[in-house]
N, C-alpha and C positions, 0 to 999 in steps of 0.2 A: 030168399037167402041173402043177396045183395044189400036187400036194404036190413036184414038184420046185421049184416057185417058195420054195412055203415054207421048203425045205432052203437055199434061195441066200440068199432072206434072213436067216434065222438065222446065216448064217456071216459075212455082211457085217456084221451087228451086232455077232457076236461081234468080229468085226476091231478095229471101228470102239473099243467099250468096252476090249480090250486094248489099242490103243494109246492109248488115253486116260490110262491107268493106267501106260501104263508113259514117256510123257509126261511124270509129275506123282506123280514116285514118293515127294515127301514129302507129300501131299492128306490122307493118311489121320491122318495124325502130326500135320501142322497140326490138322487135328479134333479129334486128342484133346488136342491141347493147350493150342485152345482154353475147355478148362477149368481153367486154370494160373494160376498170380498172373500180375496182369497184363495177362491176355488182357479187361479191362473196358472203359473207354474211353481208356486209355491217362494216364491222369495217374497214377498210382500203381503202374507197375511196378515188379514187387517187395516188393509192401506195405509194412508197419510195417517189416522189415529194410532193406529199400532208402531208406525215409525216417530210420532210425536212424540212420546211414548218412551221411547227409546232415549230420547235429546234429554240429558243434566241441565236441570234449571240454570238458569243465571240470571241475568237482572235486566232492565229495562231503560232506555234511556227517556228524557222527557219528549226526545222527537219521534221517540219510536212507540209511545205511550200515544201519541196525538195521531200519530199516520195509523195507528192502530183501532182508532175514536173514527178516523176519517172513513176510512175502507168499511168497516161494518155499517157503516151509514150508507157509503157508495153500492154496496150490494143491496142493501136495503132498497136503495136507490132503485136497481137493475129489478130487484123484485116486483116491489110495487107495481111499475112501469107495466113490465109484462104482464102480470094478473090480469089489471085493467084495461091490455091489449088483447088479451086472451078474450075476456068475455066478452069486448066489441066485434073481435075479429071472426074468434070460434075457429082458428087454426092454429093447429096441435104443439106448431113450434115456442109459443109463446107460453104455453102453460108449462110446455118441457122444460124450459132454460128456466124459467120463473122457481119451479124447484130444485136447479141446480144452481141458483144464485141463495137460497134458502140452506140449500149446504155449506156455500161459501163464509155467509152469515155464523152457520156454526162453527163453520174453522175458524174463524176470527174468535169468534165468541170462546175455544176453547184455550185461548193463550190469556184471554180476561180473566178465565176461570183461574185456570195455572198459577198464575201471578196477582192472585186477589188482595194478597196481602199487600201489593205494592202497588198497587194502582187504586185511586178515588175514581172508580168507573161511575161515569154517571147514568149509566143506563141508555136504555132508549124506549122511544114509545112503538110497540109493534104494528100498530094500527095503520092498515094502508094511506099512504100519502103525507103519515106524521112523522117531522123529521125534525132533531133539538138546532142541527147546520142550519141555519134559513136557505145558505145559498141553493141546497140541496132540496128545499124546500118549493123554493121556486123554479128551479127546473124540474123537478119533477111535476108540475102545473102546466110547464111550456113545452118538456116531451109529450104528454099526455096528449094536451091540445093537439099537437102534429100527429100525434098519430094516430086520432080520431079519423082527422082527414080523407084519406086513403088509406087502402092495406099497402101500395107503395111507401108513402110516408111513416108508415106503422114499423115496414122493414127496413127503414132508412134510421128510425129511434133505435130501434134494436144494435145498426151498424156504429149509431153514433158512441152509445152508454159504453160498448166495447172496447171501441177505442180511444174514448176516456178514461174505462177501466186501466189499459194498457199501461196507458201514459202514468198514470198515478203508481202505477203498480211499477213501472220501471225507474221512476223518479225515487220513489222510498225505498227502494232494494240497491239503488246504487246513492243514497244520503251518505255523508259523514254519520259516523256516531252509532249509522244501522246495523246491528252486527249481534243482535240476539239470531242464535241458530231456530228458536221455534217460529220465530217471526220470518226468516228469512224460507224455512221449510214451507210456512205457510202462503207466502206471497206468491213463490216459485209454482207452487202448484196451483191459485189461481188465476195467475198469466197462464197457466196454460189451458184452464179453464173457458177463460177470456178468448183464448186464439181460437179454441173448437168453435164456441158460438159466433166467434167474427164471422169462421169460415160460414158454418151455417148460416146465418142471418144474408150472407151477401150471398150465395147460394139460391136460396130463396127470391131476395130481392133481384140478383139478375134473371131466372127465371120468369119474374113478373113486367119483366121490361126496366127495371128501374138500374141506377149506377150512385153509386158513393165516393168519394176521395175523401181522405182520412185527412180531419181537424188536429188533432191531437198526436197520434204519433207519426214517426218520418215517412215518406210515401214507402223509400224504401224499404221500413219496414213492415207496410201495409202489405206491397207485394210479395216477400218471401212469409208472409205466414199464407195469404191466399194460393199461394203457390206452390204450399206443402201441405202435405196428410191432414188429417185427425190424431191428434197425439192420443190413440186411444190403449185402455190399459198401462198404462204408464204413470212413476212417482216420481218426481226431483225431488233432490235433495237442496238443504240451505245451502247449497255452493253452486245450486243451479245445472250440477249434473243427473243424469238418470238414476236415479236412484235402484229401483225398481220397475222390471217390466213384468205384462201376466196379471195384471193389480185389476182387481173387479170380476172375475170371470166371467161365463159367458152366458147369458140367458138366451131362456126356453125360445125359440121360433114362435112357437103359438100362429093363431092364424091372423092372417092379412094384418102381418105386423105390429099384434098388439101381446104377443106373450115375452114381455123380455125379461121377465126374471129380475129380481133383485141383483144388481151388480151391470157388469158390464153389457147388458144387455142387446143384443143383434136382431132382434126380428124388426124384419123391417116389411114393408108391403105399401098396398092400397088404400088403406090411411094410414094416418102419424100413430106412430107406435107408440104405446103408454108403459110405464116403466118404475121403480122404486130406484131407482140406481141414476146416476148421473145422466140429464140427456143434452147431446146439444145441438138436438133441435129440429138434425140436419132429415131427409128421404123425403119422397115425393110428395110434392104439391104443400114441400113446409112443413113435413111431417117429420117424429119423431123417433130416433134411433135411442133406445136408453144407455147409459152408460155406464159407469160405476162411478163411486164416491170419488175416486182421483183425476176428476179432470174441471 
């Protein structure tokens, strides 16, 4: 009698979970999608695209056409570098940042689009290590080389490209003349891009024993970004205030830190977490916390 009860229950349950599901046949799809831009607290759907979006065209200056030629090269820059650390090194934080430097690339790339008409873009060559700058050319010959090296050295390139990033990126947001808002929405959100991976990359590298002091921008300001958060879920705006928070939502946990969902992505664990969404870079042993498109 016992175990026929048992058997009645089990099928009422089962009943009861199949029609639940079949009920509420997108539940599963909503879940994972609440790891998608957007899915934060709602001010920011869409992130930086959907607030670019928003910005009235206006026009271009010739210095802000050039620093605009400069930066999609300088991330390019940041790409390459990585990839090619990535497959030397085979730690997760390089592949991570390596695609979110491939984002930055398109935010650049989507104010070229915008303004086609008024700019003779001359393109670039996508091919790793090909770059039309020579200078960029050649250092990326001479990061490389260093950070063949050592995985030290390796996290030393990472610290370095950043805050070069920085500096270029803070030099062309406060130029004369710079003062298109999609340009300026753009820049704002990959300095802050730039700050997550400094944090990461020196994160990493002092864990490995190694130390950096910053070439390029003020020590000063080397130490208040290392010495603050991860700007995570978060958009500025062209006036360099927060525009939006909540931006990227949150991804799946998944296990041992590798489900993080499209967007703002959190699983983190025992290896470097893998992700569609912004990563930078940062969880143990150099591993990878994903992020969302806004950082």
């Amino acid at each position: 009698m016992k175990s026929y009860r048992s058997l009645n229950l089990l099928a009422v349950t089962t009943a009861v979970i199949l029609s639940l599901a079949l009920a509420s046949p997108g539940t599963a799809q909503q879940r994972r999608a609440s790891g998608r831009v957007g899915a934060g607290n709602g001010s920011c759907d869409g992130g930086i695209n959907a607030l670019f979006s928003e910005i009235e065209k206006g026009t271009l200056s010739t210095g802000e056409i050039n620093g605009l030629t400069l930066m999609r090269e300088e991330e390019k820059l940041a790409r390459d570098v990585y990839l090619t650390l990535a497959e030397k090194w085979q730690l997760p934080i390089f592949g991570n940042i390596a695609g979110a430097e491939q984002r930055h690339m398109d935010a650049v790339q989507m104010i070229f689009t915008t303004y086609e008409s008024e700019i003779d873009d001359p393109g670039f060559d996508n091919e790793t290590g090909v770059f039309a700058n020579s200078e960029l050319a050649g250092l990326y010959h001479q990061l490389v080389d260093k950070g063949n090296l050592s995985l030290v050295d390796a996290l030393t390139v990472g610290a370095t490209i950043e805050d070069l990033d920085l500096k270029d990126l803070e030099d062309l947001l406060g130029a004369d003349g710079n003062d298109n808002a999609h340009v300026k929405l753009v820049y704002n959100n990959l300095a802050k891009g730039s700050r997550n991976h400094l944090r990461a990359f020196m994160r990493a590298l002092t864990a490995q024993g190694g130390t950096y002091s910053p070439d390029h921008i003020e020590q000063e300001t080397f130490d208040a970004i290392l010495g603050s958060e991860m700007e995570r879920r978060i958009v500025y705006g062209a006036d360099g205030e927060v525009l939006a928070t909540g931006c990227g939502g949150r991804g799946g946990q998944g296990r041992r830190g590798r489900g993080q969902g499209q967007g703002q992505g959190q699983g983190q664990g025992n290896r470097g977490g893998s992700g569609n969404g912004e990563c930078d870079g940062s969880g143990p042993q150099g591993g990878g916390q994903g992020g969302g498109p806004n950082s």
